[in-house]
C-alpha positions, 0 to 999 in steps of 0.5 A: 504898962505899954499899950499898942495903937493900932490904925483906927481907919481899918475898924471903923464903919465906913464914913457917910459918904459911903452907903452900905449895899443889901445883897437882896437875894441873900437877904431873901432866902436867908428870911424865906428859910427862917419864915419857913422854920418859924411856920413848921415850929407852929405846925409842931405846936398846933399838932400837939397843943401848944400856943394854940392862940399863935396857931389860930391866928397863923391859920387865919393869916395864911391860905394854906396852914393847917396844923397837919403835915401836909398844911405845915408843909404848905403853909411852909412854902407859903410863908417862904415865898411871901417872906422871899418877895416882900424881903427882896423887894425891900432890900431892892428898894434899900439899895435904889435909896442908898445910892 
């Protein structure tokens, strides 16, 4: 039986010296998308009945949610935009930290 070797130096993560950097805007969008998704899913379930605990508390939390189309709509840009700016302010601050 004969096993390979291969360079380890290629695979392994990059050593201490070096920090990982957060592209903040990809970052962002990629939580404003899923935080947008999230909230249109508790529209669904608040319009026909399910998780109606998830949905009051939703409701209470964001300005505009309602569970109707046009407060999931709402609460949709809402939540993407809060997610958008505190993800990027975050990822900002990560990459200041990580120099």
């Amino acid at each position: 039986m004969s096993t390979t070797t291969t360079n380890r130096g290629e695979y392994e993560a990059e050593t201490s010296h070096e920090s990982v950097k957060l592209d903040a805007l990809a970052f962002a969008g990629a939580a404003a998308i899923v935080s947008s998704v999230i909230m249109f899913l508790l529209g669904v379930f608040g319009a026909v009945g399910v998780y109606e605990g998830a949905v009051r508390m939703m409701e209470q939390w964001h300005l505009f949610f309602e569970p109707t189309v046009v407060g999931t709509v709402a609460g949709m840009i809402e939540a993407a935009v809060i997610s958008f700016a505190f993800i990027y302010a975050f990822a900002w601050l990560y990459n200041v930290f990580a120099r």
